[in-house]
C-alpha positions as CSV (number, residue, x, y, z in Angstrom):
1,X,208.3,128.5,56.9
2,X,206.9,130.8,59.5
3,X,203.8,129.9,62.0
4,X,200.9,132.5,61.4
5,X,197.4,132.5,63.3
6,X,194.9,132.9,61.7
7,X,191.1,133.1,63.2
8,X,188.6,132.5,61.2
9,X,185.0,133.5,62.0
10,X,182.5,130.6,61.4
11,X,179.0,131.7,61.7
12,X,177.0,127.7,62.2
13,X,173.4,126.8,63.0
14,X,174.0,127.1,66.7
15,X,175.8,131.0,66.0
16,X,178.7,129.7,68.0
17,X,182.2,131.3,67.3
18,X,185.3,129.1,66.1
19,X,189.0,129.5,65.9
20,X,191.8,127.3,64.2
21,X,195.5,127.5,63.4
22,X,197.0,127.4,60.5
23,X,200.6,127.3,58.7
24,X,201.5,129.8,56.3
25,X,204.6,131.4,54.4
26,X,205.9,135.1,54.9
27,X,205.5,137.3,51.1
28,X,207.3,140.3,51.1
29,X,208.3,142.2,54.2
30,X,204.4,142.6,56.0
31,X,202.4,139.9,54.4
32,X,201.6,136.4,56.1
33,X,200.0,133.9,53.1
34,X,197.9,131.4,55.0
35,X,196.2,128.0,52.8
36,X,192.5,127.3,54.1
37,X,190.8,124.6,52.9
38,X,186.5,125.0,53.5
39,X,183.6,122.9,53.2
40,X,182.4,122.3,49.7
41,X,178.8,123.0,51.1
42,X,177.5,126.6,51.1
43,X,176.5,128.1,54.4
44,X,172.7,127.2,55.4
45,X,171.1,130.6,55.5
46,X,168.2,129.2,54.6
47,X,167.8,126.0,57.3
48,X,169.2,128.8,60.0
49,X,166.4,131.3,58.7
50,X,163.7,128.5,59.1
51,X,165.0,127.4,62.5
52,X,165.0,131.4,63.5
53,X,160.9,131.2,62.2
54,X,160.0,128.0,64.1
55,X,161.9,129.9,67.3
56,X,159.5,132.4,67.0
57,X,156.4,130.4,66.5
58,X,157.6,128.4,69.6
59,X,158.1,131.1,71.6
60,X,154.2,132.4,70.4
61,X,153.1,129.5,71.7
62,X,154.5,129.4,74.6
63,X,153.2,132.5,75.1
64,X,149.6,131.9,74.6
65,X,149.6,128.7,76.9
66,X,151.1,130.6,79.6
67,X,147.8,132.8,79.2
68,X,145.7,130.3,78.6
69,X,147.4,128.6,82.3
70,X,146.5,132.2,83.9
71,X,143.5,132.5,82.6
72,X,142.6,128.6,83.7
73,X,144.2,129.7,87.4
74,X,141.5,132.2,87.4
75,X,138.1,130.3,86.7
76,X,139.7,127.7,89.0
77,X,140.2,130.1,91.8
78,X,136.5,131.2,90.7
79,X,134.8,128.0,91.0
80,X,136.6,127.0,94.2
81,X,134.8,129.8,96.1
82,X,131.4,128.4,94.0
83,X,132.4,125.1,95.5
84,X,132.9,126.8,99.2
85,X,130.0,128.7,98.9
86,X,128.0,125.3,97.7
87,X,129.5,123.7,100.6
88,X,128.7,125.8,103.2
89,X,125.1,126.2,101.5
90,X,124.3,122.0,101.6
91,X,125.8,122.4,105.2
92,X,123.3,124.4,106.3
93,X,120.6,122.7,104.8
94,X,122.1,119.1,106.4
95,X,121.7,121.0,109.8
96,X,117.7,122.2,108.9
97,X,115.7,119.7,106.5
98,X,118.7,116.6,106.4
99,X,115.6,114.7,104.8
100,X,114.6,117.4,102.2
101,X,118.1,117.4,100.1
102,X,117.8,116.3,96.9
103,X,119.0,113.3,95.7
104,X,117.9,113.1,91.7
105,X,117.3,115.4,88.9
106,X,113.6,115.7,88.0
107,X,114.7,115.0,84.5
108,X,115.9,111.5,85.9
109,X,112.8,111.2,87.8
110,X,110.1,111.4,84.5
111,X,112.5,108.9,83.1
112,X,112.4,106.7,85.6
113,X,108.2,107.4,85.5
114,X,107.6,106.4,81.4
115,X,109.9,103.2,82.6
116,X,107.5,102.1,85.3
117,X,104.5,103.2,82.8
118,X,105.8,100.9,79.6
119,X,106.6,98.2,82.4
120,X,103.3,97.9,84.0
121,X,101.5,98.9,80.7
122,X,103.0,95.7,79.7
123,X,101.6,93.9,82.2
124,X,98.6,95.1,82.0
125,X,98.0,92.9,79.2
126,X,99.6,89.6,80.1
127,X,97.6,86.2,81.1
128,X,96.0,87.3,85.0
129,X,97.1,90.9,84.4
130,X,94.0,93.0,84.8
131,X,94.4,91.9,88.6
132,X,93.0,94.8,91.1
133,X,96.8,95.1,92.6
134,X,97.8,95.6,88.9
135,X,95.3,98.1,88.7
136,X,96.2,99.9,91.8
137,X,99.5,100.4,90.7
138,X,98.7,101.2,87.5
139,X,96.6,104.2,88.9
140,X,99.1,105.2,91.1
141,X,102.0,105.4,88.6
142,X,99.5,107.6,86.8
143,X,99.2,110.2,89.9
144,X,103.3,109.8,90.5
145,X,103.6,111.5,87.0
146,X,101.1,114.2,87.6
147,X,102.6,114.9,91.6
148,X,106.3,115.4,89.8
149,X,104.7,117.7,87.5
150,X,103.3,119.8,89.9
151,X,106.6,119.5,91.9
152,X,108.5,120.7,89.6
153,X,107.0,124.3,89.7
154,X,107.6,124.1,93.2
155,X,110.6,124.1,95.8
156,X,112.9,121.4,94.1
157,X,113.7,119.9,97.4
158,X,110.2,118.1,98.0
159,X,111.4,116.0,94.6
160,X,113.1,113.8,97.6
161,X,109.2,112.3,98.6
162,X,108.5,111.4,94.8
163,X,111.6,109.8,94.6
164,X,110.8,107.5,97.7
165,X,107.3,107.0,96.0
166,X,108.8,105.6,92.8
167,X,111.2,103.2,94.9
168,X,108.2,101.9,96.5
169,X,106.3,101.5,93.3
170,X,109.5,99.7,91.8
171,X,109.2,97.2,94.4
172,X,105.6,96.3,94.3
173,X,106.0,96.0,90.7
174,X,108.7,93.3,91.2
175,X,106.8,92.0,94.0
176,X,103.5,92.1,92.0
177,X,105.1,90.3,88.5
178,X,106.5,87.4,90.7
179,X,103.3,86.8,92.0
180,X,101.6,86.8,88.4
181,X,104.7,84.5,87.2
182,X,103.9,82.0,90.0
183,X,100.8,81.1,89.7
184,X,97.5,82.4,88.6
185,X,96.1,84.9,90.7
186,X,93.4,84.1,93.4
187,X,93.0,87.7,94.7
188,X,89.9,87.9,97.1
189,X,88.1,90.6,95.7
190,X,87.9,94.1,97.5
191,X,84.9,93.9,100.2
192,X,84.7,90.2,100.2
193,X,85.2,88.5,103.1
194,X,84.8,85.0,101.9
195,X,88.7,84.1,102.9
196,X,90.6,82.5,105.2
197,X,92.4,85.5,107.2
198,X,95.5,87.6,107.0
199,X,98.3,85.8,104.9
200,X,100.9,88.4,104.5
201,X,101.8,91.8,105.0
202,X,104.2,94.1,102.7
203,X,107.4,96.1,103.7
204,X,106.7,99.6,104.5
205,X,105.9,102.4,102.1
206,X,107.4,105.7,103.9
207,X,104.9,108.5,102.7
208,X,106.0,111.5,104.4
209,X,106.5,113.4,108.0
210,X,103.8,114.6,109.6
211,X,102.7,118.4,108.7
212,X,103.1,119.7,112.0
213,X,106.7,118.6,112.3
214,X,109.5,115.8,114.0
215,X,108.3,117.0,117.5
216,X,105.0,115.6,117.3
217,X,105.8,111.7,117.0
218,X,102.2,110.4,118.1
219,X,99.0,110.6,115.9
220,X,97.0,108.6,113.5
221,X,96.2,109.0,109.3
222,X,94.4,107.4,106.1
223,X,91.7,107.5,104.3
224,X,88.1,107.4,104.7
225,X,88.1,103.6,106.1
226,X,84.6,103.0,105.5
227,X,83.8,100.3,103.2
228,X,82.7,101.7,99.5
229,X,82.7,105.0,100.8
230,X,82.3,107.9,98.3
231,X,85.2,110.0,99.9
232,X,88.1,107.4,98.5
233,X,90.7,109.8,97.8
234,X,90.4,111.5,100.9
235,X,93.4,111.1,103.1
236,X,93.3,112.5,107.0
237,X,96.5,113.3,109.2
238,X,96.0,113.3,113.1
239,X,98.9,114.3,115.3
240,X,98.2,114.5,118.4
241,X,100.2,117.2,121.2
242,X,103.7,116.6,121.7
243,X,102.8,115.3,125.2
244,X,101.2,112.5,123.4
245,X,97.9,112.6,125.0
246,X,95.6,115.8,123.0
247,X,94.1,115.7,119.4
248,X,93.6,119.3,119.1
249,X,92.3,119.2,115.1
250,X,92.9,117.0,112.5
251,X,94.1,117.8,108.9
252,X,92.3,117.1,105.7
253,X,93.7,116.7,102.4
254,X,91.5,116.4,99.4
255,X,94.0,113.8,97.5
256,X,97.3,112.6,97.4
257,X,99.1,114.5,95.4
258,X,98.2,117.4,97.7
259,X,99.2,115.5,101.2
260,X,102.6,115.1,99.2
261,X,102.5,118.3,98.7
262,X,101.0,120.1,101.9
263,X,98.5,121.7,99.7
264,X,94.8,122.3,100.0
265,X,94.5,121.9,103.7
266,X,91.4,121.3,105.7
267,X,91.1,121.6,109.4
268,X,89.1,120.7,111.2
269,X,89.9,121.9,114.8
270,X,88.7,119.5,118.0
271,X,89.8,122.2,121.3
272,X,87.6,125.6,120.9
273,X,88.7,128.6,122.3
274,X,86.4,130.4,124.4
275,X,86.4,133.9,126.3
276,X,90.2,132.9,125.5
277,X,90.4,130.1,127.3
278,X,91.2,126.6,125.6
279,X,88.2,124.4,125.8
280,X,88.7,120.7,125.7
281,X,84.8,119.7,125.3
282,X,85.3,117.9,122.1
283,X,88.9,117.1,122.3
284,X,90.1,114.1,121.4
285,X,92.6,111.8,123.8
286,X,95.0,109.5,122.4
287,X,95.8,108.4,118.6
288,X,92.9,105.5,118.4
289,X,91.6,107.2,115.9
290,X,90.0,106.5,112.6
291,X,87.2,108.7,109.5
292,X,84.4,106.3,109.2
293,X,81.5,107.4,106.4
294,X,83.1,111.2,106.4
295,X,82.8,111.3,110.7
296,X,86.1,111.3,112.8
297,X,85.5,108.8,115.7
298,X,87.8,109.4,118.3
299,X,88.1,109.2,122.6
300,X,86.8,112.5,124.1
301,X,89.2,114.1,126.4
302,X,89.5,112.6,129.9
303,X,86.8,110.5,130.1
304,X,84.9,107.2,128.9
305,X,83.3,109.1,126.0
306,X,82.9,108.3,122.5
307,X,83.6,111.5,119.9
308,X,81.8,111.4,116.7
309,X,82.6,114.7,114.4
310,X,81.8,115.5,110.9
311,X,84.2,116.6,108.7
312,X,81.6,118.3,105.8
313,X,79.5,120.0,108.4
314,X,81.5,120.4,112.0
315,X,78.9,118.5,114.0
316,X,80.1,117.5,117.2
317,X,78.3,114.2,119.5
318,X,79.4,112.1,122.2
319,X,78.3,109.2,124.0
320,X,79.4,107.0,126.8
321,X,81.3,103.7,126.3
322,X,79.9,102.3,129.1
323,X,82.2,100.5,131.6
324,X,85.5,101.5,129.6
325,X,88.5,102.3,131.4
326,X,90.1,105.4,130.3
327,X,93.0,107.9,130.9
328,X,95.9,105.3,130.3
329,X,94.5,102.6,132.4
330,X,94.8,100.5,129.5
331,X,97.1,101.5,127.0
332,X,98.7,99.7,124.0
333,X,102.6,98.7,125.1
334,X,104.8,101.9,124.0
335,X,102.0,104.2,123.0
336,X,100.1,106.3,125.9
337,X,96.4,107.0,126.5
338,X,95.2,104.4,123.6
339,X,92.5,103.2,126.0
340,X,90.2,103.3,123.4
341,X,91.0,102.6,119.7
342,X,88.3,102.7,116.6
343,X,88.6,100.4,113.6
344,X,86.7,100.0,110.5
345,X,86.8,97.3,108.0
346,X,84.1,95.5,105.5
347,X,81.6,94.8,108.2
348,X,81.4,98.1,109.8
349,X,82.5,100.4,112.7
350,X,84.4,98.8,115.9
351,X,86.1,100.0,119.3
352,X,88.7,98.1,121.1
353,X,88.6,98.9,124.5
354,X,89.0,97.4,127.8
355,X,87.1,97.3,131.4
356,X,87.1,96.4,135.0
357,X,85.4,93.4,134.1
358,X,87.6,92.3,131.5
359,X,90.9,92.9,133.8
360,X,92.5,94.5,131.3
361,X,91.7,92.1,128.7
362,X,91.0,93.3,125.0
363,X,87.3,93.8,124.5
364,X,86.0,94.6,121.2
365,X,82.7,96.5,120.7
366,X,80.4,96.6,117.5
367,X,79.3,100.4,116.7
368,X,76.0,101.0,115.5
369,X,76.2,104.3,113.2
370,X,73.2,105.3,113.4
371,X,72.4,105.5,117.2
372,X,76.1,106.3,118.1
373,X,76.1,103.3,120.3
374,X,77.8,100.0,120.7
375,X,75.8,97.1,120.6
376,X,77.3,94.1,120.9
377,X,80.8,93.0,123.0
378,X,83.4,90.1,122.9
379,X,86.0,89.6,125.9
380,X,89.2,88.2,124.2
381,X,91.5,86.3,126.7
382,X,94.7,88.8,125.3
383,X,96.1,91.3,127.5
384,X,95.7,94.5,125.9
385,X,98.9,96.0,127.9
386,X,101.1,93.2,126.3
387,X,100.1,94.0,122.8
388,X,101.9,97.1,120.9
389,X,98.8,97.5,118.8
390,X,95.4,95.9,117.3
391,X,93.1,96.3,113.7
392,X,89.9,94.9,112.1
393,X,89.7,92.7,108.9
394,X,85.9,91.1,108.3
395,X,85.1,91.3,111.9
396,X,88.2,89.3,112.9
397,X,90.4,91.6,115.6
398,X,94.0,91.4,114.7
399,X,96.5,92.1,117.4
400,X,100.4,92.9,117.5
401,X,103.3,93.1,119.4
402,X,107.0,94.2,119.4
403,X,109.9,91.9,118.1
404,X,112.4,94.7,118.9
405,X,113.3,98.4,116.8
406,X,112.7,97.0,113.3
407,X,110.4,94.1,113.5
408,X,106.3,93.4,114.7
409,X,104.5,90.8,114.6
410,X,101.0,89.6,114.5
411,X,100.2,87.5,116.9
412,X,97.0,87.3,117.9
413,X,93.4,86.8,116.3
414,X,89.6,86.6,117.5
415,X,86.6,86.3,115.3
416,X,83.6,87.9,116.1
417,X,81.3,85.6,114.2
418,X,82.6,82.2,115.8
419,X,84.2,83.7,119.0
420,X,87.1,81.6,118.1
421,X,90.5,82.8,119.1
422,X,94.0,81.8,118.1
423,X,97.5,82.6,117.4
424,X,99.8,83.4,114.3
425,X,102.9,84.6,113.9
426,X,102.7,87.1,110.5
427,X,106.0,89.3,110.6
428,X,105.9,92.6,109.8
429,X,108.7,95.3,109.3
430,X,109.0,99.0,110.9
431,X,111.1,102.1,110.3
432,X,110.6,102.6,113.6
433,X,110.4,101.2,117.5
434,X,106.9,102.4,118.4
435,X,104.0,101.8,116.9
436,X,101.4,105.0,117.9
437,X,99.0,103.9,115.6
438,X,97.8,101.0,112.9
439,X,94.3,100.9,111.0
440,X,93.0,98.9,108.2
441,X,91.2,100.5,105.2
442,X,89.0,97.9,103.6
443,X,88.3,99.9,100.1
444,X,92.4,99.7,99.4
445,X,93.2,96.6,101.6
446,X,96.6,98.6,103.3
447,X,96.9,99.2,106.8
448,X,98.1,102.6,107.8
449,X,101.0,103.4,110.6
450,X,101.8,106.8,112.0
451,X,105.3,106.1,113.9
452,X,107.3,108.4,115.3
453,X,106.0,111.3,113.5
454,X,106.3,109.6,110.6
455,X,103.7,107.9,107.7
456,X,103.4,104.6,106.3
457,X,101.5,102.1,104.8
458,X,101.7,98.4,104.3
459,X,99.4,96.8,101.4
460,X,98.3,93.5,102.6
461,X,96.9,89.7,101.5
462,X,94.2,87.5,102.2
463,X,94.4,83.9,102.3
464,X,91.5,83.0,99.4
């Protein structure tokens, strides 16, 4: 028997080459006979032609993935730059109008609207519901809707205010359903003074920044304050020079939605220029200021004068305040030249002032309309350099003072018809330290703040 190799070519799934040895006999001279035993099975062709297809598929696929990654890779590089560019963009805007970004869609904000108008709508019909407060914000949910329609046409970044304005809302409507679920509701009706006094006084509604700008943080707004006046919707912005002491004009607004809005303005300029020199004549001095039947009262520029100027016509008076001290003699704690400060409430027209008699003591005057003249006084026995401001409700002088950055109080109260004077303590929040001005409309019941540049208003309640 004679060794012969033999190599046998095996062709298996993998394609891998085999060899073996095997033991055979020699036949004739040149001839090696070799016995191989193979497999019973047939070679796959057909499960190695399959796994050939499915290699090919794979390998397509793999193909159109990598694309799909390079084409990915692209739009990613894409919108990175977008998001640079965004970036930089809201950057730049932080740096110029931080307060004007936008924080909501104004899709979310008409949502948010037909809430607060099914919510109060509901209320409108419970037990004590058809309340005046009710009302009020009823009214002004109404005008939110139409101002965020308007806005939307406009610059998108003054949706910020409306915003703010529905937060407020959202709170007095809490505020206003707690007091229905209490108890019934004793509201004293607008222009009634048959109360008790001052019971409590709101958090602050932030309306906006002055038009002129930040730099100008003293000044004065509302509305026409006189009682049952015919020039409700009327709203009046006063910002006096950034030296804190000249009310050059004052700006008129027609309605709300356009002070929101700076639209429809209406000046009505104090300082005249003549032979191009800057005349003060009718200028006004300090932010006691207040729109009284259509007139602007106000302090004429350095002196003891009264200012009375029509905002219809442009008529221009002035009268002595006889006896008053002037040119920051006097002035509120915090705030300059407030010597003289108007009010208006449901009795009428009043000045606080002081004099040499009084020693620096509040003295409140009652202003006859008519004659442009004030006649009748009260001495108080509160130093008006330790209060941080003062207003009128039903002839009854409230005064306040400082608490610290966030906080007032009102502290202080004399009646006119009794000449009876006394002290409270009725807090009262602020967005601000200072205080450069604080008036009470009697036709709303909210008193009205200009502080540092800024405007609010606080919606107040009587004790019935």
């Amino acid at each position: 028997m004679y060794i012969c190799l033999l190599t046998l070519v095996l062709i298996h799934a993998a394609a891998a080459f085999v060899a073996q040895n095997a033991t055979g006999i020699l036949a004739g001279k040149d001839h090696c006979v070799c016995e191989v035993l193979l497999p019973d099975s047939s070679f796959p062709a057909k499960r190695v032609g399959a796994l050939e297809d499915e290699t090919i598929r794979l390998s397509n696929r793999v193909e159109d993935e990598m694309q799909k990654l390079e084409e990915q890779d692209i739009i990613l590089d894409t919108y990175s730059e977008k998001i640079i560019n965004l970036t930089r963009r809201v950057e730049y805007l932080e740096k110029l109008h931080p307060e004007s970004l936008v924080e909501i869609s104004f899709e979310v904000l008409k949502r948010e609207i037909r809430e607060l108008e099914m919510y109060i709508s509901a209320m409108r019909v419970k037990p004590n519901g058809n309340s005046v407060q009710v009302e009020t914000l009823y009214n002004e949910v109404k005008n939110m809707s139409k101002t965020v329609g308007q806005l939307e046409t406009l610059d998108k970044n003054n949706v910020l205010q409306a915003k703010r304005e529905i937060v407020n809302l959202k709170k007095r409507l809490v505020d206003c359903e707690k007091n229905l679920k209490a108890k019934p509701s004793l509201m004293v009706p607008l222009g009634s003074c048959q109360h008790q006094g001052l019971a409590h006084i709101s958090k602050p509604n932030l309306m906006q920044l002055n038009w002129k700008g930040n730099a100008y943080k003293s000044g004065a707004w509302g509305k026409d304050a006189a009682w049952n006046t015919t020039k409700k919707s009327l709203y009046w912005v006063a910002p006096l020079n950034t030296d804190g002491r000249v009310l050059e004009s004052i700006r008129i607004y027609p309605s709300m939605s356009d002070l929101q809005m700076y639209k429809n303005p209406i000046d009505l300029p104090l300082s005249m220029l003549i032979k191009n020199k800057l005349n003060n004549t009718f200028a006004g001095q300090g932010a006691g200021v207040v729109v009284h039947n259509n007139n602007l009262y106000y302090n004429c520029f350095n002196s003891h004068d009264m200012c009375r100027a029509s905002l219809t016509s442009g008529v221009y008076q002035k009268k002595p305040l006889l006896n008053a001290l002037f040119n920051n003699r006097f002035s509120y704690a915090g705030t300059m030249f407030q010597d003289m400060d108007f009010s208006s409430d449901e009795k009428g027209l009043w000045v606080i002032f002081t004099t040499e008699k009084s020693a620096g003591k509040i003295v409140v005057g009652k202003v006859n309309v008519a004659t442009f003249t004030v006649d009748n006084i009260w001495i108080t026995t509160q130093n008006k350099s330790d209060a941080s401001n003062a207003f009128m409700i039903c002839g009854v002088l409230y005064v306040t003072r400082s608490l610290g950055p966030k906080m007032e109080e009102v502290f202080y109260m004399f009646d006119t018809k009794t000449g009876k004077e006394g002290h409270l303590s009725i807090m009262m929040e602020k967005m601000a330290e200072k205080v450069h001005s604080l008036s009470y409309n009697s036709n709303d019941r909210k008193l009205y703040m200009f502080s540092e540049g800024y405007l609010l208003h606080y919606d107040i309640a009587l004790k019935p």
